[in-house]
N, C-alpha and C positions, 0 to 999 in steps of 0.2 A: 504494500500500500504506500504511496507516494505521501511526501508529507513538503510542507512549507517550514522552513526554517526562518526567522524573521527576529533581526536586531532594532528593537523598536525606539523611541525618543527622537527621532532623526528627521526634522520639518523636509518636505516634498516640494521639490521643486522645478520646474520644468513644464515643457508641453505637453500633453495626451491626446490622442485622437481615437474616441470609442470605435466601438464593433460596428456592426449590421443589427439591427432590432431582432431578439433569439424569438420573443413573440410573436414579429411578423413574418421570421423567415420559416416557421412552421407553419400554418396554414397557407404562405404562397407557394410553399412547396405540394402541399394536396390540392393546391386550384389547378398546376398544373395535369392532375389529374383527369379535367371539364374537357380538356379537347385532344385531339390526334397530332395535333401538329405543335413544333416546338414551341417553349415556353423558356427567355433566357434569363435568368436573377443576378443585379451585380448585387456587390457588398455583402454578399452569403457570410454569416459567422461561421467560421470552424469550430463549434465548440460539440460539447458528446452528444447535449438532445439532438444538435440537428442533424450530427450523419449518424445517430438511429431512428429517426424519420425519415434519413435517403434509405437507408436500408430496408424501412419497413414497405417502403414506396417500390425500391428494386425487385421486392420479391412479389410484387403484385406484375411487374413484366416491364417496368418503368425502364428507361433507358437514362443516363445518367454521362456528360459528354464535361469535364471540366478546360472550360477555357481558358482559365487563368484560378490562381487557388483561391479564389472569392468571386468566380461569376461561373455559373451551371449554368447548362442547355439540358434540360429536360423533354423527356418525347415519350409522351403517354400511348403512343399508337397505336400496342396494342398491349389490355389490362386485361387480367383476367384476378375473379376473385379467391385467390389462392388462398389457405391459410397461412395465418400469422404468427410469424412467432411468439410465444406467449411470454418469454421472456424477455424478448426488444421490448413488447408492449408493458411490460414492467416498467421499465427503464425510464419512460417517459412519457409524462400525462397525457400530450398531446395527439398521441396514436388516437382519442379518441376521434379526432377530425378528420380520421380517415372516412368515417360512418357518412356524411353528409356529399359530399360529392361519389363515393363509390354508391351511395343510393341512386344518385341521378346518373354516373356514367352506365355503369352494369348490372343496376340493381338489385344489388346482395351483395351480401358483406356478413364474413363473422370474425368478430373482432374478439381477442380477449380482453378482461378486466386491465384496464391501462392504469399507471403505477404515480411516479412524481416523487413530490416533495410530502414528509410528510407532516404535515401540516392538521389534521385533522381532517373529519370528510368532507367529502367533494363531490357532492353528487352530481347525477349525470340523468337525471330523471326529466331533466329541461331541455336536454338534447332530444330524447327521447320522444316526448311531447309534440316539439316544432315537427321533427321528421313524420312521427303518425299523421299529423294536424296535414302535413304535403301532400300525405297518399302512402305511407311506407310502411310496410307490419313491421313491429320492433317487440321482441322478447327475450329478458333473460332466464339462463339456463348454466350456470356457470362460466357463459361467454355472451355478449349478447349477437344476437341474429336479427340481422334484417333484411327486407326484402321487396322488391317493388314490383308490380303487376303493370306495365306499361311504363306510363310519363308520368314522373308527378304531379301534380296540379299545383298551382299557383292558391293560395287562402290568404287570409286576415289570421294571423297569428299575435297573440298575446303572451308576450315571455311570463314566465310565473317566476325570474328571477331575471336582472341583469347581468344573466353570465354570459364570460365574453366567447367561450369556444364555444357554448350554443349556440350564439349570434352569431359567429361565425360559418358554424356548422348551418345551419339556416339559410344563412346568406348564401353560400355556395348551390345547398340543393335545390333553390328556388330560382339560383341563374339561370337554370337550362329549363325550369317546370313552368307546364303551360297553363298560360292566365298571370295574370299580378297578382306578387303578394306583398301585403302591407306586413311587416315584420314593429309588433311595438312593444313598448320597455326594451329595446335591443341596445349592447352595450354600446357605448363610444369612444374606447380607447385607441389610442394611433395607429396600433396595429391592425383593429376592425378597420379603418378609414383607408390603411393601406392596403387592404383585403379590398376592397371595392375598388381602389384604383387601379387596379391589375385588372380587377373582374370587366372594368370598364374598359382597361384597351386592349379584353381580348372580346370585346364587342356584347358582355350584358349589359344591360340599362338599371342602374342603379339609381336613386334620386335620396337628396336629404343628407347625405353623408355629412357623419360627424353628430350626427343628431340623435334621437334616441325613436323616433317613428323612421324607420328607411322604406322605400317604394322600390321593390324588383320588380321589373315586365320581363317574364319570361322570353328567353331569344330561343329558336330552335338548336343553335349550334354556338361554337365558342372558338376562336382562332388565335393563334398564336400571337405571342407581346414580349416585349421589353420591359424591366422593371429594375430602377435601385432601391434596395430595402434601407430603409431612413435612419438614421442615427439610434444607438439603443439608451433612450431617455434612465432606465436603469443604472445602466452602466457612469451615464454622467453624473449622477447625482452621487454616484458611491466615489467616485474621483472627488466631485463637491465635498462630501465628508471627510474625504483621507486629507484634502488639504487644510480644511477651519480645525479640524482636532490635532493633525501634527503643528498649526501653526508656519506652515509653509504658504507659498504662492502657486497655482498652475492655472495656467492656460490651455483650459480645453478647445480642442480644434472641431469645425462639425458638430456641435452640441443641439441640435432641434429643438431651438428657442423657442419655438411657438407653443412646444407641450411642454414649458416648464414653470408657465405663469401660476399655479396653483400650488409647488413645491415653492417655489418663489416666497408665496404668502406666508408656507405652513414656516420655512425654516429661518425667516425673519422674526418670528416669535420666538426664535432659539438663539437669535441674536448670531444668522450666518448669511450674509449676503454675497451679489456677486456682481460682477458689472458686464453688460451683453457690449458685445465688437460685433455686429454684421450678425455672423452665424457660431461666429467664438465665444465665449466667455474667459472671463478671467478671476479667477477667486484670490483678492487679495491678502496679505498676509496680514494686515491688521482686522480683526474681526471683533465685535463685541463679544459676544459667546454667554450672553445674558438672558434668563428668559423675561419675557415682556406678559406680567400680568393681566387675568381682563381684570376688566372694571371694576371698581373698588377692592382691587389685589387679592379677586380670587386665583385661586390655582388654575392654569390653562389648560385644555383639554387640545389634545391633537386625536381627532379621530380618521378611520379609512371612508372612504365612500365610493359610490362609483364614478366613473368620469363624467365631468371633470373634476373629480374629488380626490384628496390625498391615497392615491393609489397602497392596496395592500400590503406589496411588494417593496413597498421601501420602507415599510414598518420600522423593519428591524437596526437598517441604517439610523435613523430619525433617532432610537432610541439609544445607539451606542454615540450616538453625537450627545445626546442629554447628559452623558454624563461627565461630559465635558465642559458644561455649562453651567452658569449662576444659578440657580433655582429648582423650583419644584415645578416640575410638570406631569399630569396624567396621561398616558396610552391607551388608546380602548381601539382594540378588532376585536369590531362585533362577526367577519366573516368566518375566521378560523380560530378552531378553540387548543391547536397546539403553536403557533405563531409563536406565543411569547415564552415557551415552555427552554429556548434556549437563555433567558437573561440569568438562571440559575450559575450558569457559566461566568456570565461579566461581575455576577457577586462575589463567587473569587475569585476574582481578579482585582478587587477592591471596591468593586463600583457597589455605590448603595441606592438597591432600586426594592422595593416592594411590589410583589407579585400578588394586588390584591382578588383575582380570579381566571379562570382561562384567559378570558379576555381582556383585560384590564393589569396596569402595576402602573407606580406612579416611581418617578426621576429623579435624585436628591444629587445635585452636582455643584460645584465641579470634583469628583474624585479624583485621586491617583490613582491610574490601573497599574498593575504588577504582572512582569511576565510571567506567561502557565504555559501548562501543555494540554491543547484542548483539539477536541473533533467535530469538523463540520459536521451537524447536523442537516442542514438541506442549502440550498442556494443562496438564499439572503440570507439568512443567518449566518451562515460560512463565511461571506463577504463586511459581515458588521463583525465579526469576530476579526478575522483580519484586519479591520479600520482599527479594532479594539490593540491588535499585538502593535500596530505603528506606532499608537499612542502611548505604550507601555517599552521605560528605559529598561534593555536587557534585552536576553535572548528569550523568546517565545516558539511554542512547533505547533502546528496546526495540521493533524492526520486527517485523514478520508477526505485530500483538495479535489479529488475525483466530483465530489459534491458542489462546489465551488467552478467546477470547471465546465459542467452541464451547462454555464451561463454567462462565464466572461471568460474571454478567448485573451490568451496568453496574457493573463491576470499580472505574473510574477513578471514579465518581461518588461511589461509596460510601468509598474510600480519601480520594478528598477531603475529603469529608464528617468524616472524623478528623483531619483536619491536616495530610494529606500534600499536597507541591508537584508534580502529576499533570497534566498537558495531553495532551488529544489532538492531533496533528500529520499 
């Protein structure tokens, strides 16, 4: 098991320039799936979910052509619905989106139980719903099955949650099904909007994007497109962190200012700003690092929501920055009831954080963290624990980065690249 070695105290500084969005590059990879003729994606992240999503895609009969090591030529030509690995689909949540385009291309699909982070459950009961709602028998049975009797049909569908892979999932099986469907509570995170903008230049009619009612007219067929997958807003904000808690400067390059005004908000409350150049930003090295009471000096609440709400996903950043910070702040995900189950970790490490229920612990900073020897638990937490060994003087090891590396593509190279003391081991 590969591990991160990491001399931490040491302020970061230098340029970065993120990934490709690991969110969008899975679902543009199963759109590729809607048609026969090639589909080419630049800015592909190299990280594990996304080549066992080419894999799980290859053995469905996908053809896979790399033109350079971040842009793929895909050619769906010819898909037949094979089984699946049970244990790729383990490996990563996202296999379920196979389910929604293999409805519309060939009509059946048996997928196994798809795996991830874990986080607590994730149901998939909304996926389910949209696809019956199309035209598509869906049953589990220790894998689920599905299966479609002709073309989809085009409906009014009403999410029973705004989950994003079923809007996505949705969004796909309704590009090619006949009639329009109105898709509403549908999510609108970047990655959905960059899902429609692919689906649009390979000729579906999409309307409203970005919004939470979208309008697909079914097209008969779908052709081949161009696409760059956009900056991965994750990745920048975890850069944002490592820089206000080591007390360094970096210049992020390619940052996709436009989906960052709502971090913007949340992490000016924690007293971390930053200054936008064009499409750059810059995190300067003076920072307040204070929290900013509400009104009449209650304790502030940072909570998730859906977009454009402080996204799930940077939870866990947000809260190893807190404790870098003047004051008391509350964390509440109400989405997942194991999300916070990793801060047990930052308490030994010094930080003093109360974990007053699954969902919920409140921030008392600024601590000193102290180097440990700790293991990624899932994605983001793997990546707030590493923010956490920068800010902690001394050597720290960080096991199972394999977790960590599902999501940000050569993590340790580019941190070095700023001045951090980073070894693989």
């Amino acid at each position: 098991m590969e591990s991160f070695c990491i001399e931490g105290g040491i302020p970061l500084r230098g340029e970065v320039t993120p990934s490709g969005n690991k969110n969008a590059a899975l679902p543009l990879l199963c759109a590729a799936l809607l048609t026969d003729e090639p589909v080419i994606l630049h800015n592909v992240p190299m990280i594990r979910d996304v080549l066992a999503m080419r894999k799980l895609i290859e053995s469905l009969g996908v053809t896979f052509e790399e033109v350079d090591p971040h842009t793929w030529k895909i050619q769906a030509k010819n898909v037949e619905p094979a089984n699946l690995d049970p244990d790729m689909c383990r490996r990563v949540r996202a296999s379920i989106l196979l389910a929604g385009p293999m409805c519309a291309r060939c009509g059946e699909l048996l997928l196994p139980p798809p795996g991830g982070d874990v986080i607590g459950r994730r149901r998939v009961d909304t996926h389910i719903l949209a696809l019956v709602k199309l035209g598509a028998d869906a049953y589990y049975d220790r894998q689920y099955h599905f299966h479609v009797n002709g073309r989809l049909k085009g409906c009014d569908i009403l999410m029973d949650e705004a989950s994003v892979t079923a809007t996505e999932n949705a969004i796909m099986a309704a590009a090619t099904a006949e009639g329009t469907t109105i898709l509403r509570n549908a999510a609108s995170e970047p990655h959905i909007q960059e899902l429609c903008l692919l689906l649009n230049k390979m000729g579906a009619k999409i309307s409203n994007i970005g919004s939470n009612v979208l309008t697909i007219e079914g097209v008969d067929s779908l052709h081949s497109a161009e696409f760059t997958i956009g900056p991965d807003y994750l990745e920048v904000v975890s850069y944002i962190g490592a820089a206000a808690m080591t007390h360094g400067e970096v210049m992020i390059r390619n940052a996709g200012n436009e989906y960052l005004d709502m971090v913007s908000l949340v992490f000016n409350r924690i007293g971390v700003r930053w200054e936008t150049i064009g499409d750059d930003i810059l995190v300067p090295e003076n920072q307040r690092l204070t929290v900013e009471p509400d009104l009449g000096g209650a304790i502030p609440e940072i909570s998730v929501m859906p977009w454009p709400g402080f996204p799930s996903d940077l939870m866990s950043i947000a809260i190893v920055m807190a404790t870098q910070v003047t004051g008391s702040i509350l964390f509440h995900d109400w989405m997942y009831p194991s999300r916070m189950y990793f801060t047990d970790k930052l308490v030994g490490m010094g930080a003093q954080i109360v974990l007053c229920d699954p969902h919920r612990c409140i921030v008392q900073g600024p601590t000193r963290l102290y180097p440990e020897n700790l293991e990624s638990p899932d994605i983001r937490a793997g990546m707030a624990l590493l923010l956490a060994t920068l800010t902690a003087p001394g050597k720290s090891t960080i096991r199972n980065i394999g977790q960590i590396e599902r999501g940000y593509e050569r993590v340790d190279e580019k941190l070095a690249a700023l001045g951090a003391r980073i070894t693989r081991a």
